[in-house]
C-alpha positions in Angstrom: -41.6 68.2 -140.8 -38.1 67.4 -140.5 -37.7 67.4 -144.8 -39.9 70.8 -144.8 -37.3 72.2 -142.7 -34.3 70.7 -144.5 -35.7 72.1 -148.2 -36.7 75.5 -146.8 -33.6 76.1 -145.2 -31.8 74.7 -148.6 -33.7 77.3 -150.6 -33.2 80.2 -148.2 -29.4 79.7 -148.3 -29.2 79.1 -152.0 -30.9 82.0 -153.0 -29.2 84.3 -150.3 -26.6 85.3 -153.1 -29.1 86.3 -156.2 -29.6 89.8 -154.8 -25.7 90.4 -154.7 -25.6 88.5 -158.2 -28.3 90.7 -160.1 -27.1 94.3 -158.5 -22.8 92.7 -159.8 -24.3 92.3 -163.4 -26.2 95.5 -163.8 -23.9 97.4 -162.7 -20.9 95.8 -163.6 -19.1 97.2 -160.0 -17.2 94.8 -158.6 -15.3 96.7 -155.9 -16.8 95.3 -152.7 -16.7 91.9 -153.5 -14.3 89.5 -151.8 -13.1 86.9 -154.2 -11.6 85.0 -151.4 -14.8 84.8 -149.7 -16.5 83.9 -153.0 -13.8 81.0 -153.3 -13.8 79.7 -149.9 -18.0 79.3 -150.2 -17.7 77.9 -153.1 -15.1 75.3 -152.1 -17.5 75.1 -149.4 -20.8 74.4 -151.2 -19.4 72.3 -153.6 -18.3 70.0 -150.6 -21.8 70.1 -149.4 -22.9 68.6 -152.8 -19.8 65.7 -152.1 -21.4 65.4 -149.4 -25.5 65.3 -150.1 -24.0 62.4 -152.7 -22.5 60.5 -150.5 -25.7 60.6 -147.8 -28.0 60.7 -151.2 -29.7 63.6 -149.6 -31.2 65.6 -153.2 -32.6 68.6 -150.8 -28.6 69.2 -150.2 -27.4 68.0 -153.6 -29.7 70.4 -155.2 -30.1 73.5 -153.0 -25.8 73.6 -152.9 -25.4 72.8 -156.6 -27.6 75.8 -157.2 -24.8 78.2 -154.4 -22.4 76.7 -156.9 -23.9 77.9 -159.7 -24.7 81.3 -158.1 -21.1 81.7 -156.6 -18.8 80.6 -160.1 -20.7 83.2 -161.7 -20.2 85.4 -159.1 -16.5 85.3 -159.2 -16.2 85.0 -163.3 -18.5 88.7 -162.9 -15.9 89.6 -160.4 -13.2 88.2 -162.6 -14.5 90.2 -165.7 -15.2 93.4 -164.3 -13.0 94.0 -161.6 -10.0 96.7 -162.8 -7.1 96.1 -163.8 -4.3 98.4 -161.7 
């Protein structure tokens, strides 16, 4: 039950930024996003993966690489569109 828990939670998580991701690239609008929040998540997730390596845990290797997948592209978006002032 324990694993059910661990993948479901992993899945909810990872997927929590798609919505944020689709609505950035069709409309190309940029201006609420925080890039530091962006980068601090991602430094985050990408230590969760460290991490799921270390303990050999795929659930959390695979469910963060996904975030940091989700979030680079996130902040390249953010680093494409955003305007220049």
């Amino acid at each position: 039950m324990e694993i059910i828990i661990g993948i479901l939670a992993g899945i909810l998580t990872s997927i929590s930024m798609v919505p944020q991701l689709i609505k950035v690239i069709k409309e190309k609008d940029v201006e609420n996003l925080s890039p530091a929040m962006i980068s601090i998540l991602l430094v985050g997730v990408s230590m969760w993966v460290v991490y799921g390596f270390i303990r050999e845990e795929w659930p959390i290797i695979l469910s963060n690489a996904f975030s940091v997948l989700i979030n680079i592209t996130l902040l390249t978006c953010y680093l494409l569109f955003r305007e220049r002032k």
